[in-house]
Steps between C-alpha positions, in 0.01 A plus 500: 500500500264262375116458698335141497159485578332218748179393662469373880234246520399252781299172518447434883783714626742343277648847323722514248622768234357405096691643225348441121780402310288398231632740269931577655664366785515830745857344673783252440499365841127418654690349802647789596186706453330239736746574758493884475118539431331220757669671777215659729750739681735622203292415210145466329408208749368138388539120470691533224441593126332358196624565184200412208651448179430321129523156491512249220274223625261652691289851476763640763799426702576567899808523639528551900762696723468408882574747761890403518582490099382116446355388217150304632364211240106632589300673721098495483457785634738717291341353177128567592629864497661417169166441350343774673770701325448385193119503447463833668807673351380421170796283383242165417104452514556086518334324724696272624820600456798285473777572726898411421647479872865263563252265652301454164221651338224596714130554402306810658100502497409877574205609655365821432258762577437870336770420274798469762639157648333406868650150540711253316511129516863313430497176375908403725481164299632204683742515823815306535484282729832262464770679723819496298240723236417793737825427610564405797840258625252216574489121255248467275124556632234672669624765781284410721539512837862607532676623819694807493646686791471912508592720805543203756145330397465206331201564191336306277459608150378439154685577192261612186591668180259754316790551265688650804657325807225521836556304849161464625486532898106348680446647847366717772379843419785684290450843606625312833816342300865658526466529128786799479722196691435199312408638172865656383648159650264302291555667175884404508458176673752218263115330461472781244808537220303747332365663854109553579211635560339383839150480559374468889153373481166489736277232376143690596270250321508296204420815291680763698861504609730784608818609388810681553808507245878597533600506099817445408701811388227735661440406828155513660226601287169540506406256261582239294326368207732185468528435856162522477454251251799273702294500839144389315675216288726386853131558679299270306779222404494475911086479495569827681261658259207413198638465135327614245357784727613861499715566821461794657884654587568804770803668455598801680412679193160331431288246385615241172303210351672207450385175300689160443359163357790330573586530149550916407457828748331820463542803630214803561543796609502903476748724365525883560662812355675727769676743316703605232899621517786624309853467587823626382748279342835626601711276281602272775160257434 
């Protein structure tokens, strides 16, 4: 019986399993190993899992396993840990790297101290704005501003892409929001062919907002480096918040920093190794 080796990692509470498939693919099916591994009951426990593997246009490829077996375009939290990974498991010393995700080639800027990466700062390139692109079933335009209904209340959303689909929701506090209700009913709404991620937002000041995220194909997580970068860009295109400032974001999981110029988006933020894991392959992977 075959043993595959993997890393648990976490940028602000978003956790997911990394396997370095750099050198062999450990298992035929990654959505199946998504499935079995992510769940915190019967298996490992995470978001997901992130496979890292050669690529032939950048230094390094990322491929992404949600919770339920989905294959997610990006996630900026998941590939801050993929740098992390990299520079500190000895598998590149560039600085930047040069990312291959199914949402393009991202550039990482890595911070470091004593030798191991502290922070890393994503350059998300430009989000898509026009809503057949993110997709959503709307004409041609900006999704601004469009009414959706959700567990008997009528919301008002914005629709963003950071190479993934995110409905972003302005309101009261949302640690006060039914976000368990309307999330799940969100993510499958028709609005969204492709389904969601939904971002419930607390505007703070015009530096500081507050977040909460349902992802689609995970459910509820602590953070969301995407829906992150969807609430800033939705934030300042409503005057909500300053371009050309970093934003400070609270998740449930912690603090991000989020920049837009109403051109390109950056990410910032931490990444951390939690342990390391083995697990059997029965043959059934």
């Amino acid at each position: 019986m075959e043993t595959y080796v993997f890393t648990k990692m976490q940028a602000a509470g978003n956790d997911y399993l990394y396997f370095d498939c750099t050198r062999q693919m450990p298992f035929s099916d990654p959505s199946r190993v998504a499935r079995r591994l992510s769940d915190r009951h019967f298996g490992v426990g995470g978001d997901g899992i992130v496979l890292i593997l050669p690529s032939n246009c950048a230094d390094f490829r990322m491929r992404m396993f949600n919770a339920d077996g989905s294959e997610a375009q990006m996630c900026g939290n998941a590939i801050r840990c993929v740098g992390k990974y990299i520079h500190d498991r000895g598998l590149s010393d560039r600085n930047p790297l040069a990312i291959e995700t199914r949402a393009g080639i991202k550039e990482l800027e890595l911070t470091l101290a004593a030798g191991a990466v502290t922070r890393v700062r994503v350059d998300m390139g430009a989000p898509q704005l026009n809503a057949p692109q993110i997709p959503m079933a709307l004409p041609d335009g900006e999704a601004m501003d469009v009414p959706v209904y959700a567990a008997g209340q009528r919301l008002v959303l914005d629709g963003v892409s950071m190479g993934n689909p995110h409905g972003v929701i302005f309101g009261a506090d949302p640690d006060e929001t039914a976000v368990e209700t309307l999330g799940p009913a969100l993510e499958k709404d028709p609005l969204f062919p492709e389904r969601a991620n939904i971002e419930f937002v607390q505007v703070l000041d015009d530096t500081h907002i507050k977040v909460r995220v349902w992802e689609r194909g995970s459910g509820e997580t602590l953070a969301c480096g995407t829906g992150a970068c969807a609430a800033v860009v939705a934030a300042v295109r409503r005057g909500y918040c300053r371009a050309n400032a970093e934003i400070s974001v609270a998740m449930r999981g912690g603090l991000l920093g989020v920049s837009y110029d109403g051109q390109k988006v950056w990410l910032s933020g931490g990444a951390e190794f939690v342990f390391d894991g083995s697990c059997k392959n029965n043959g059934k992977n």
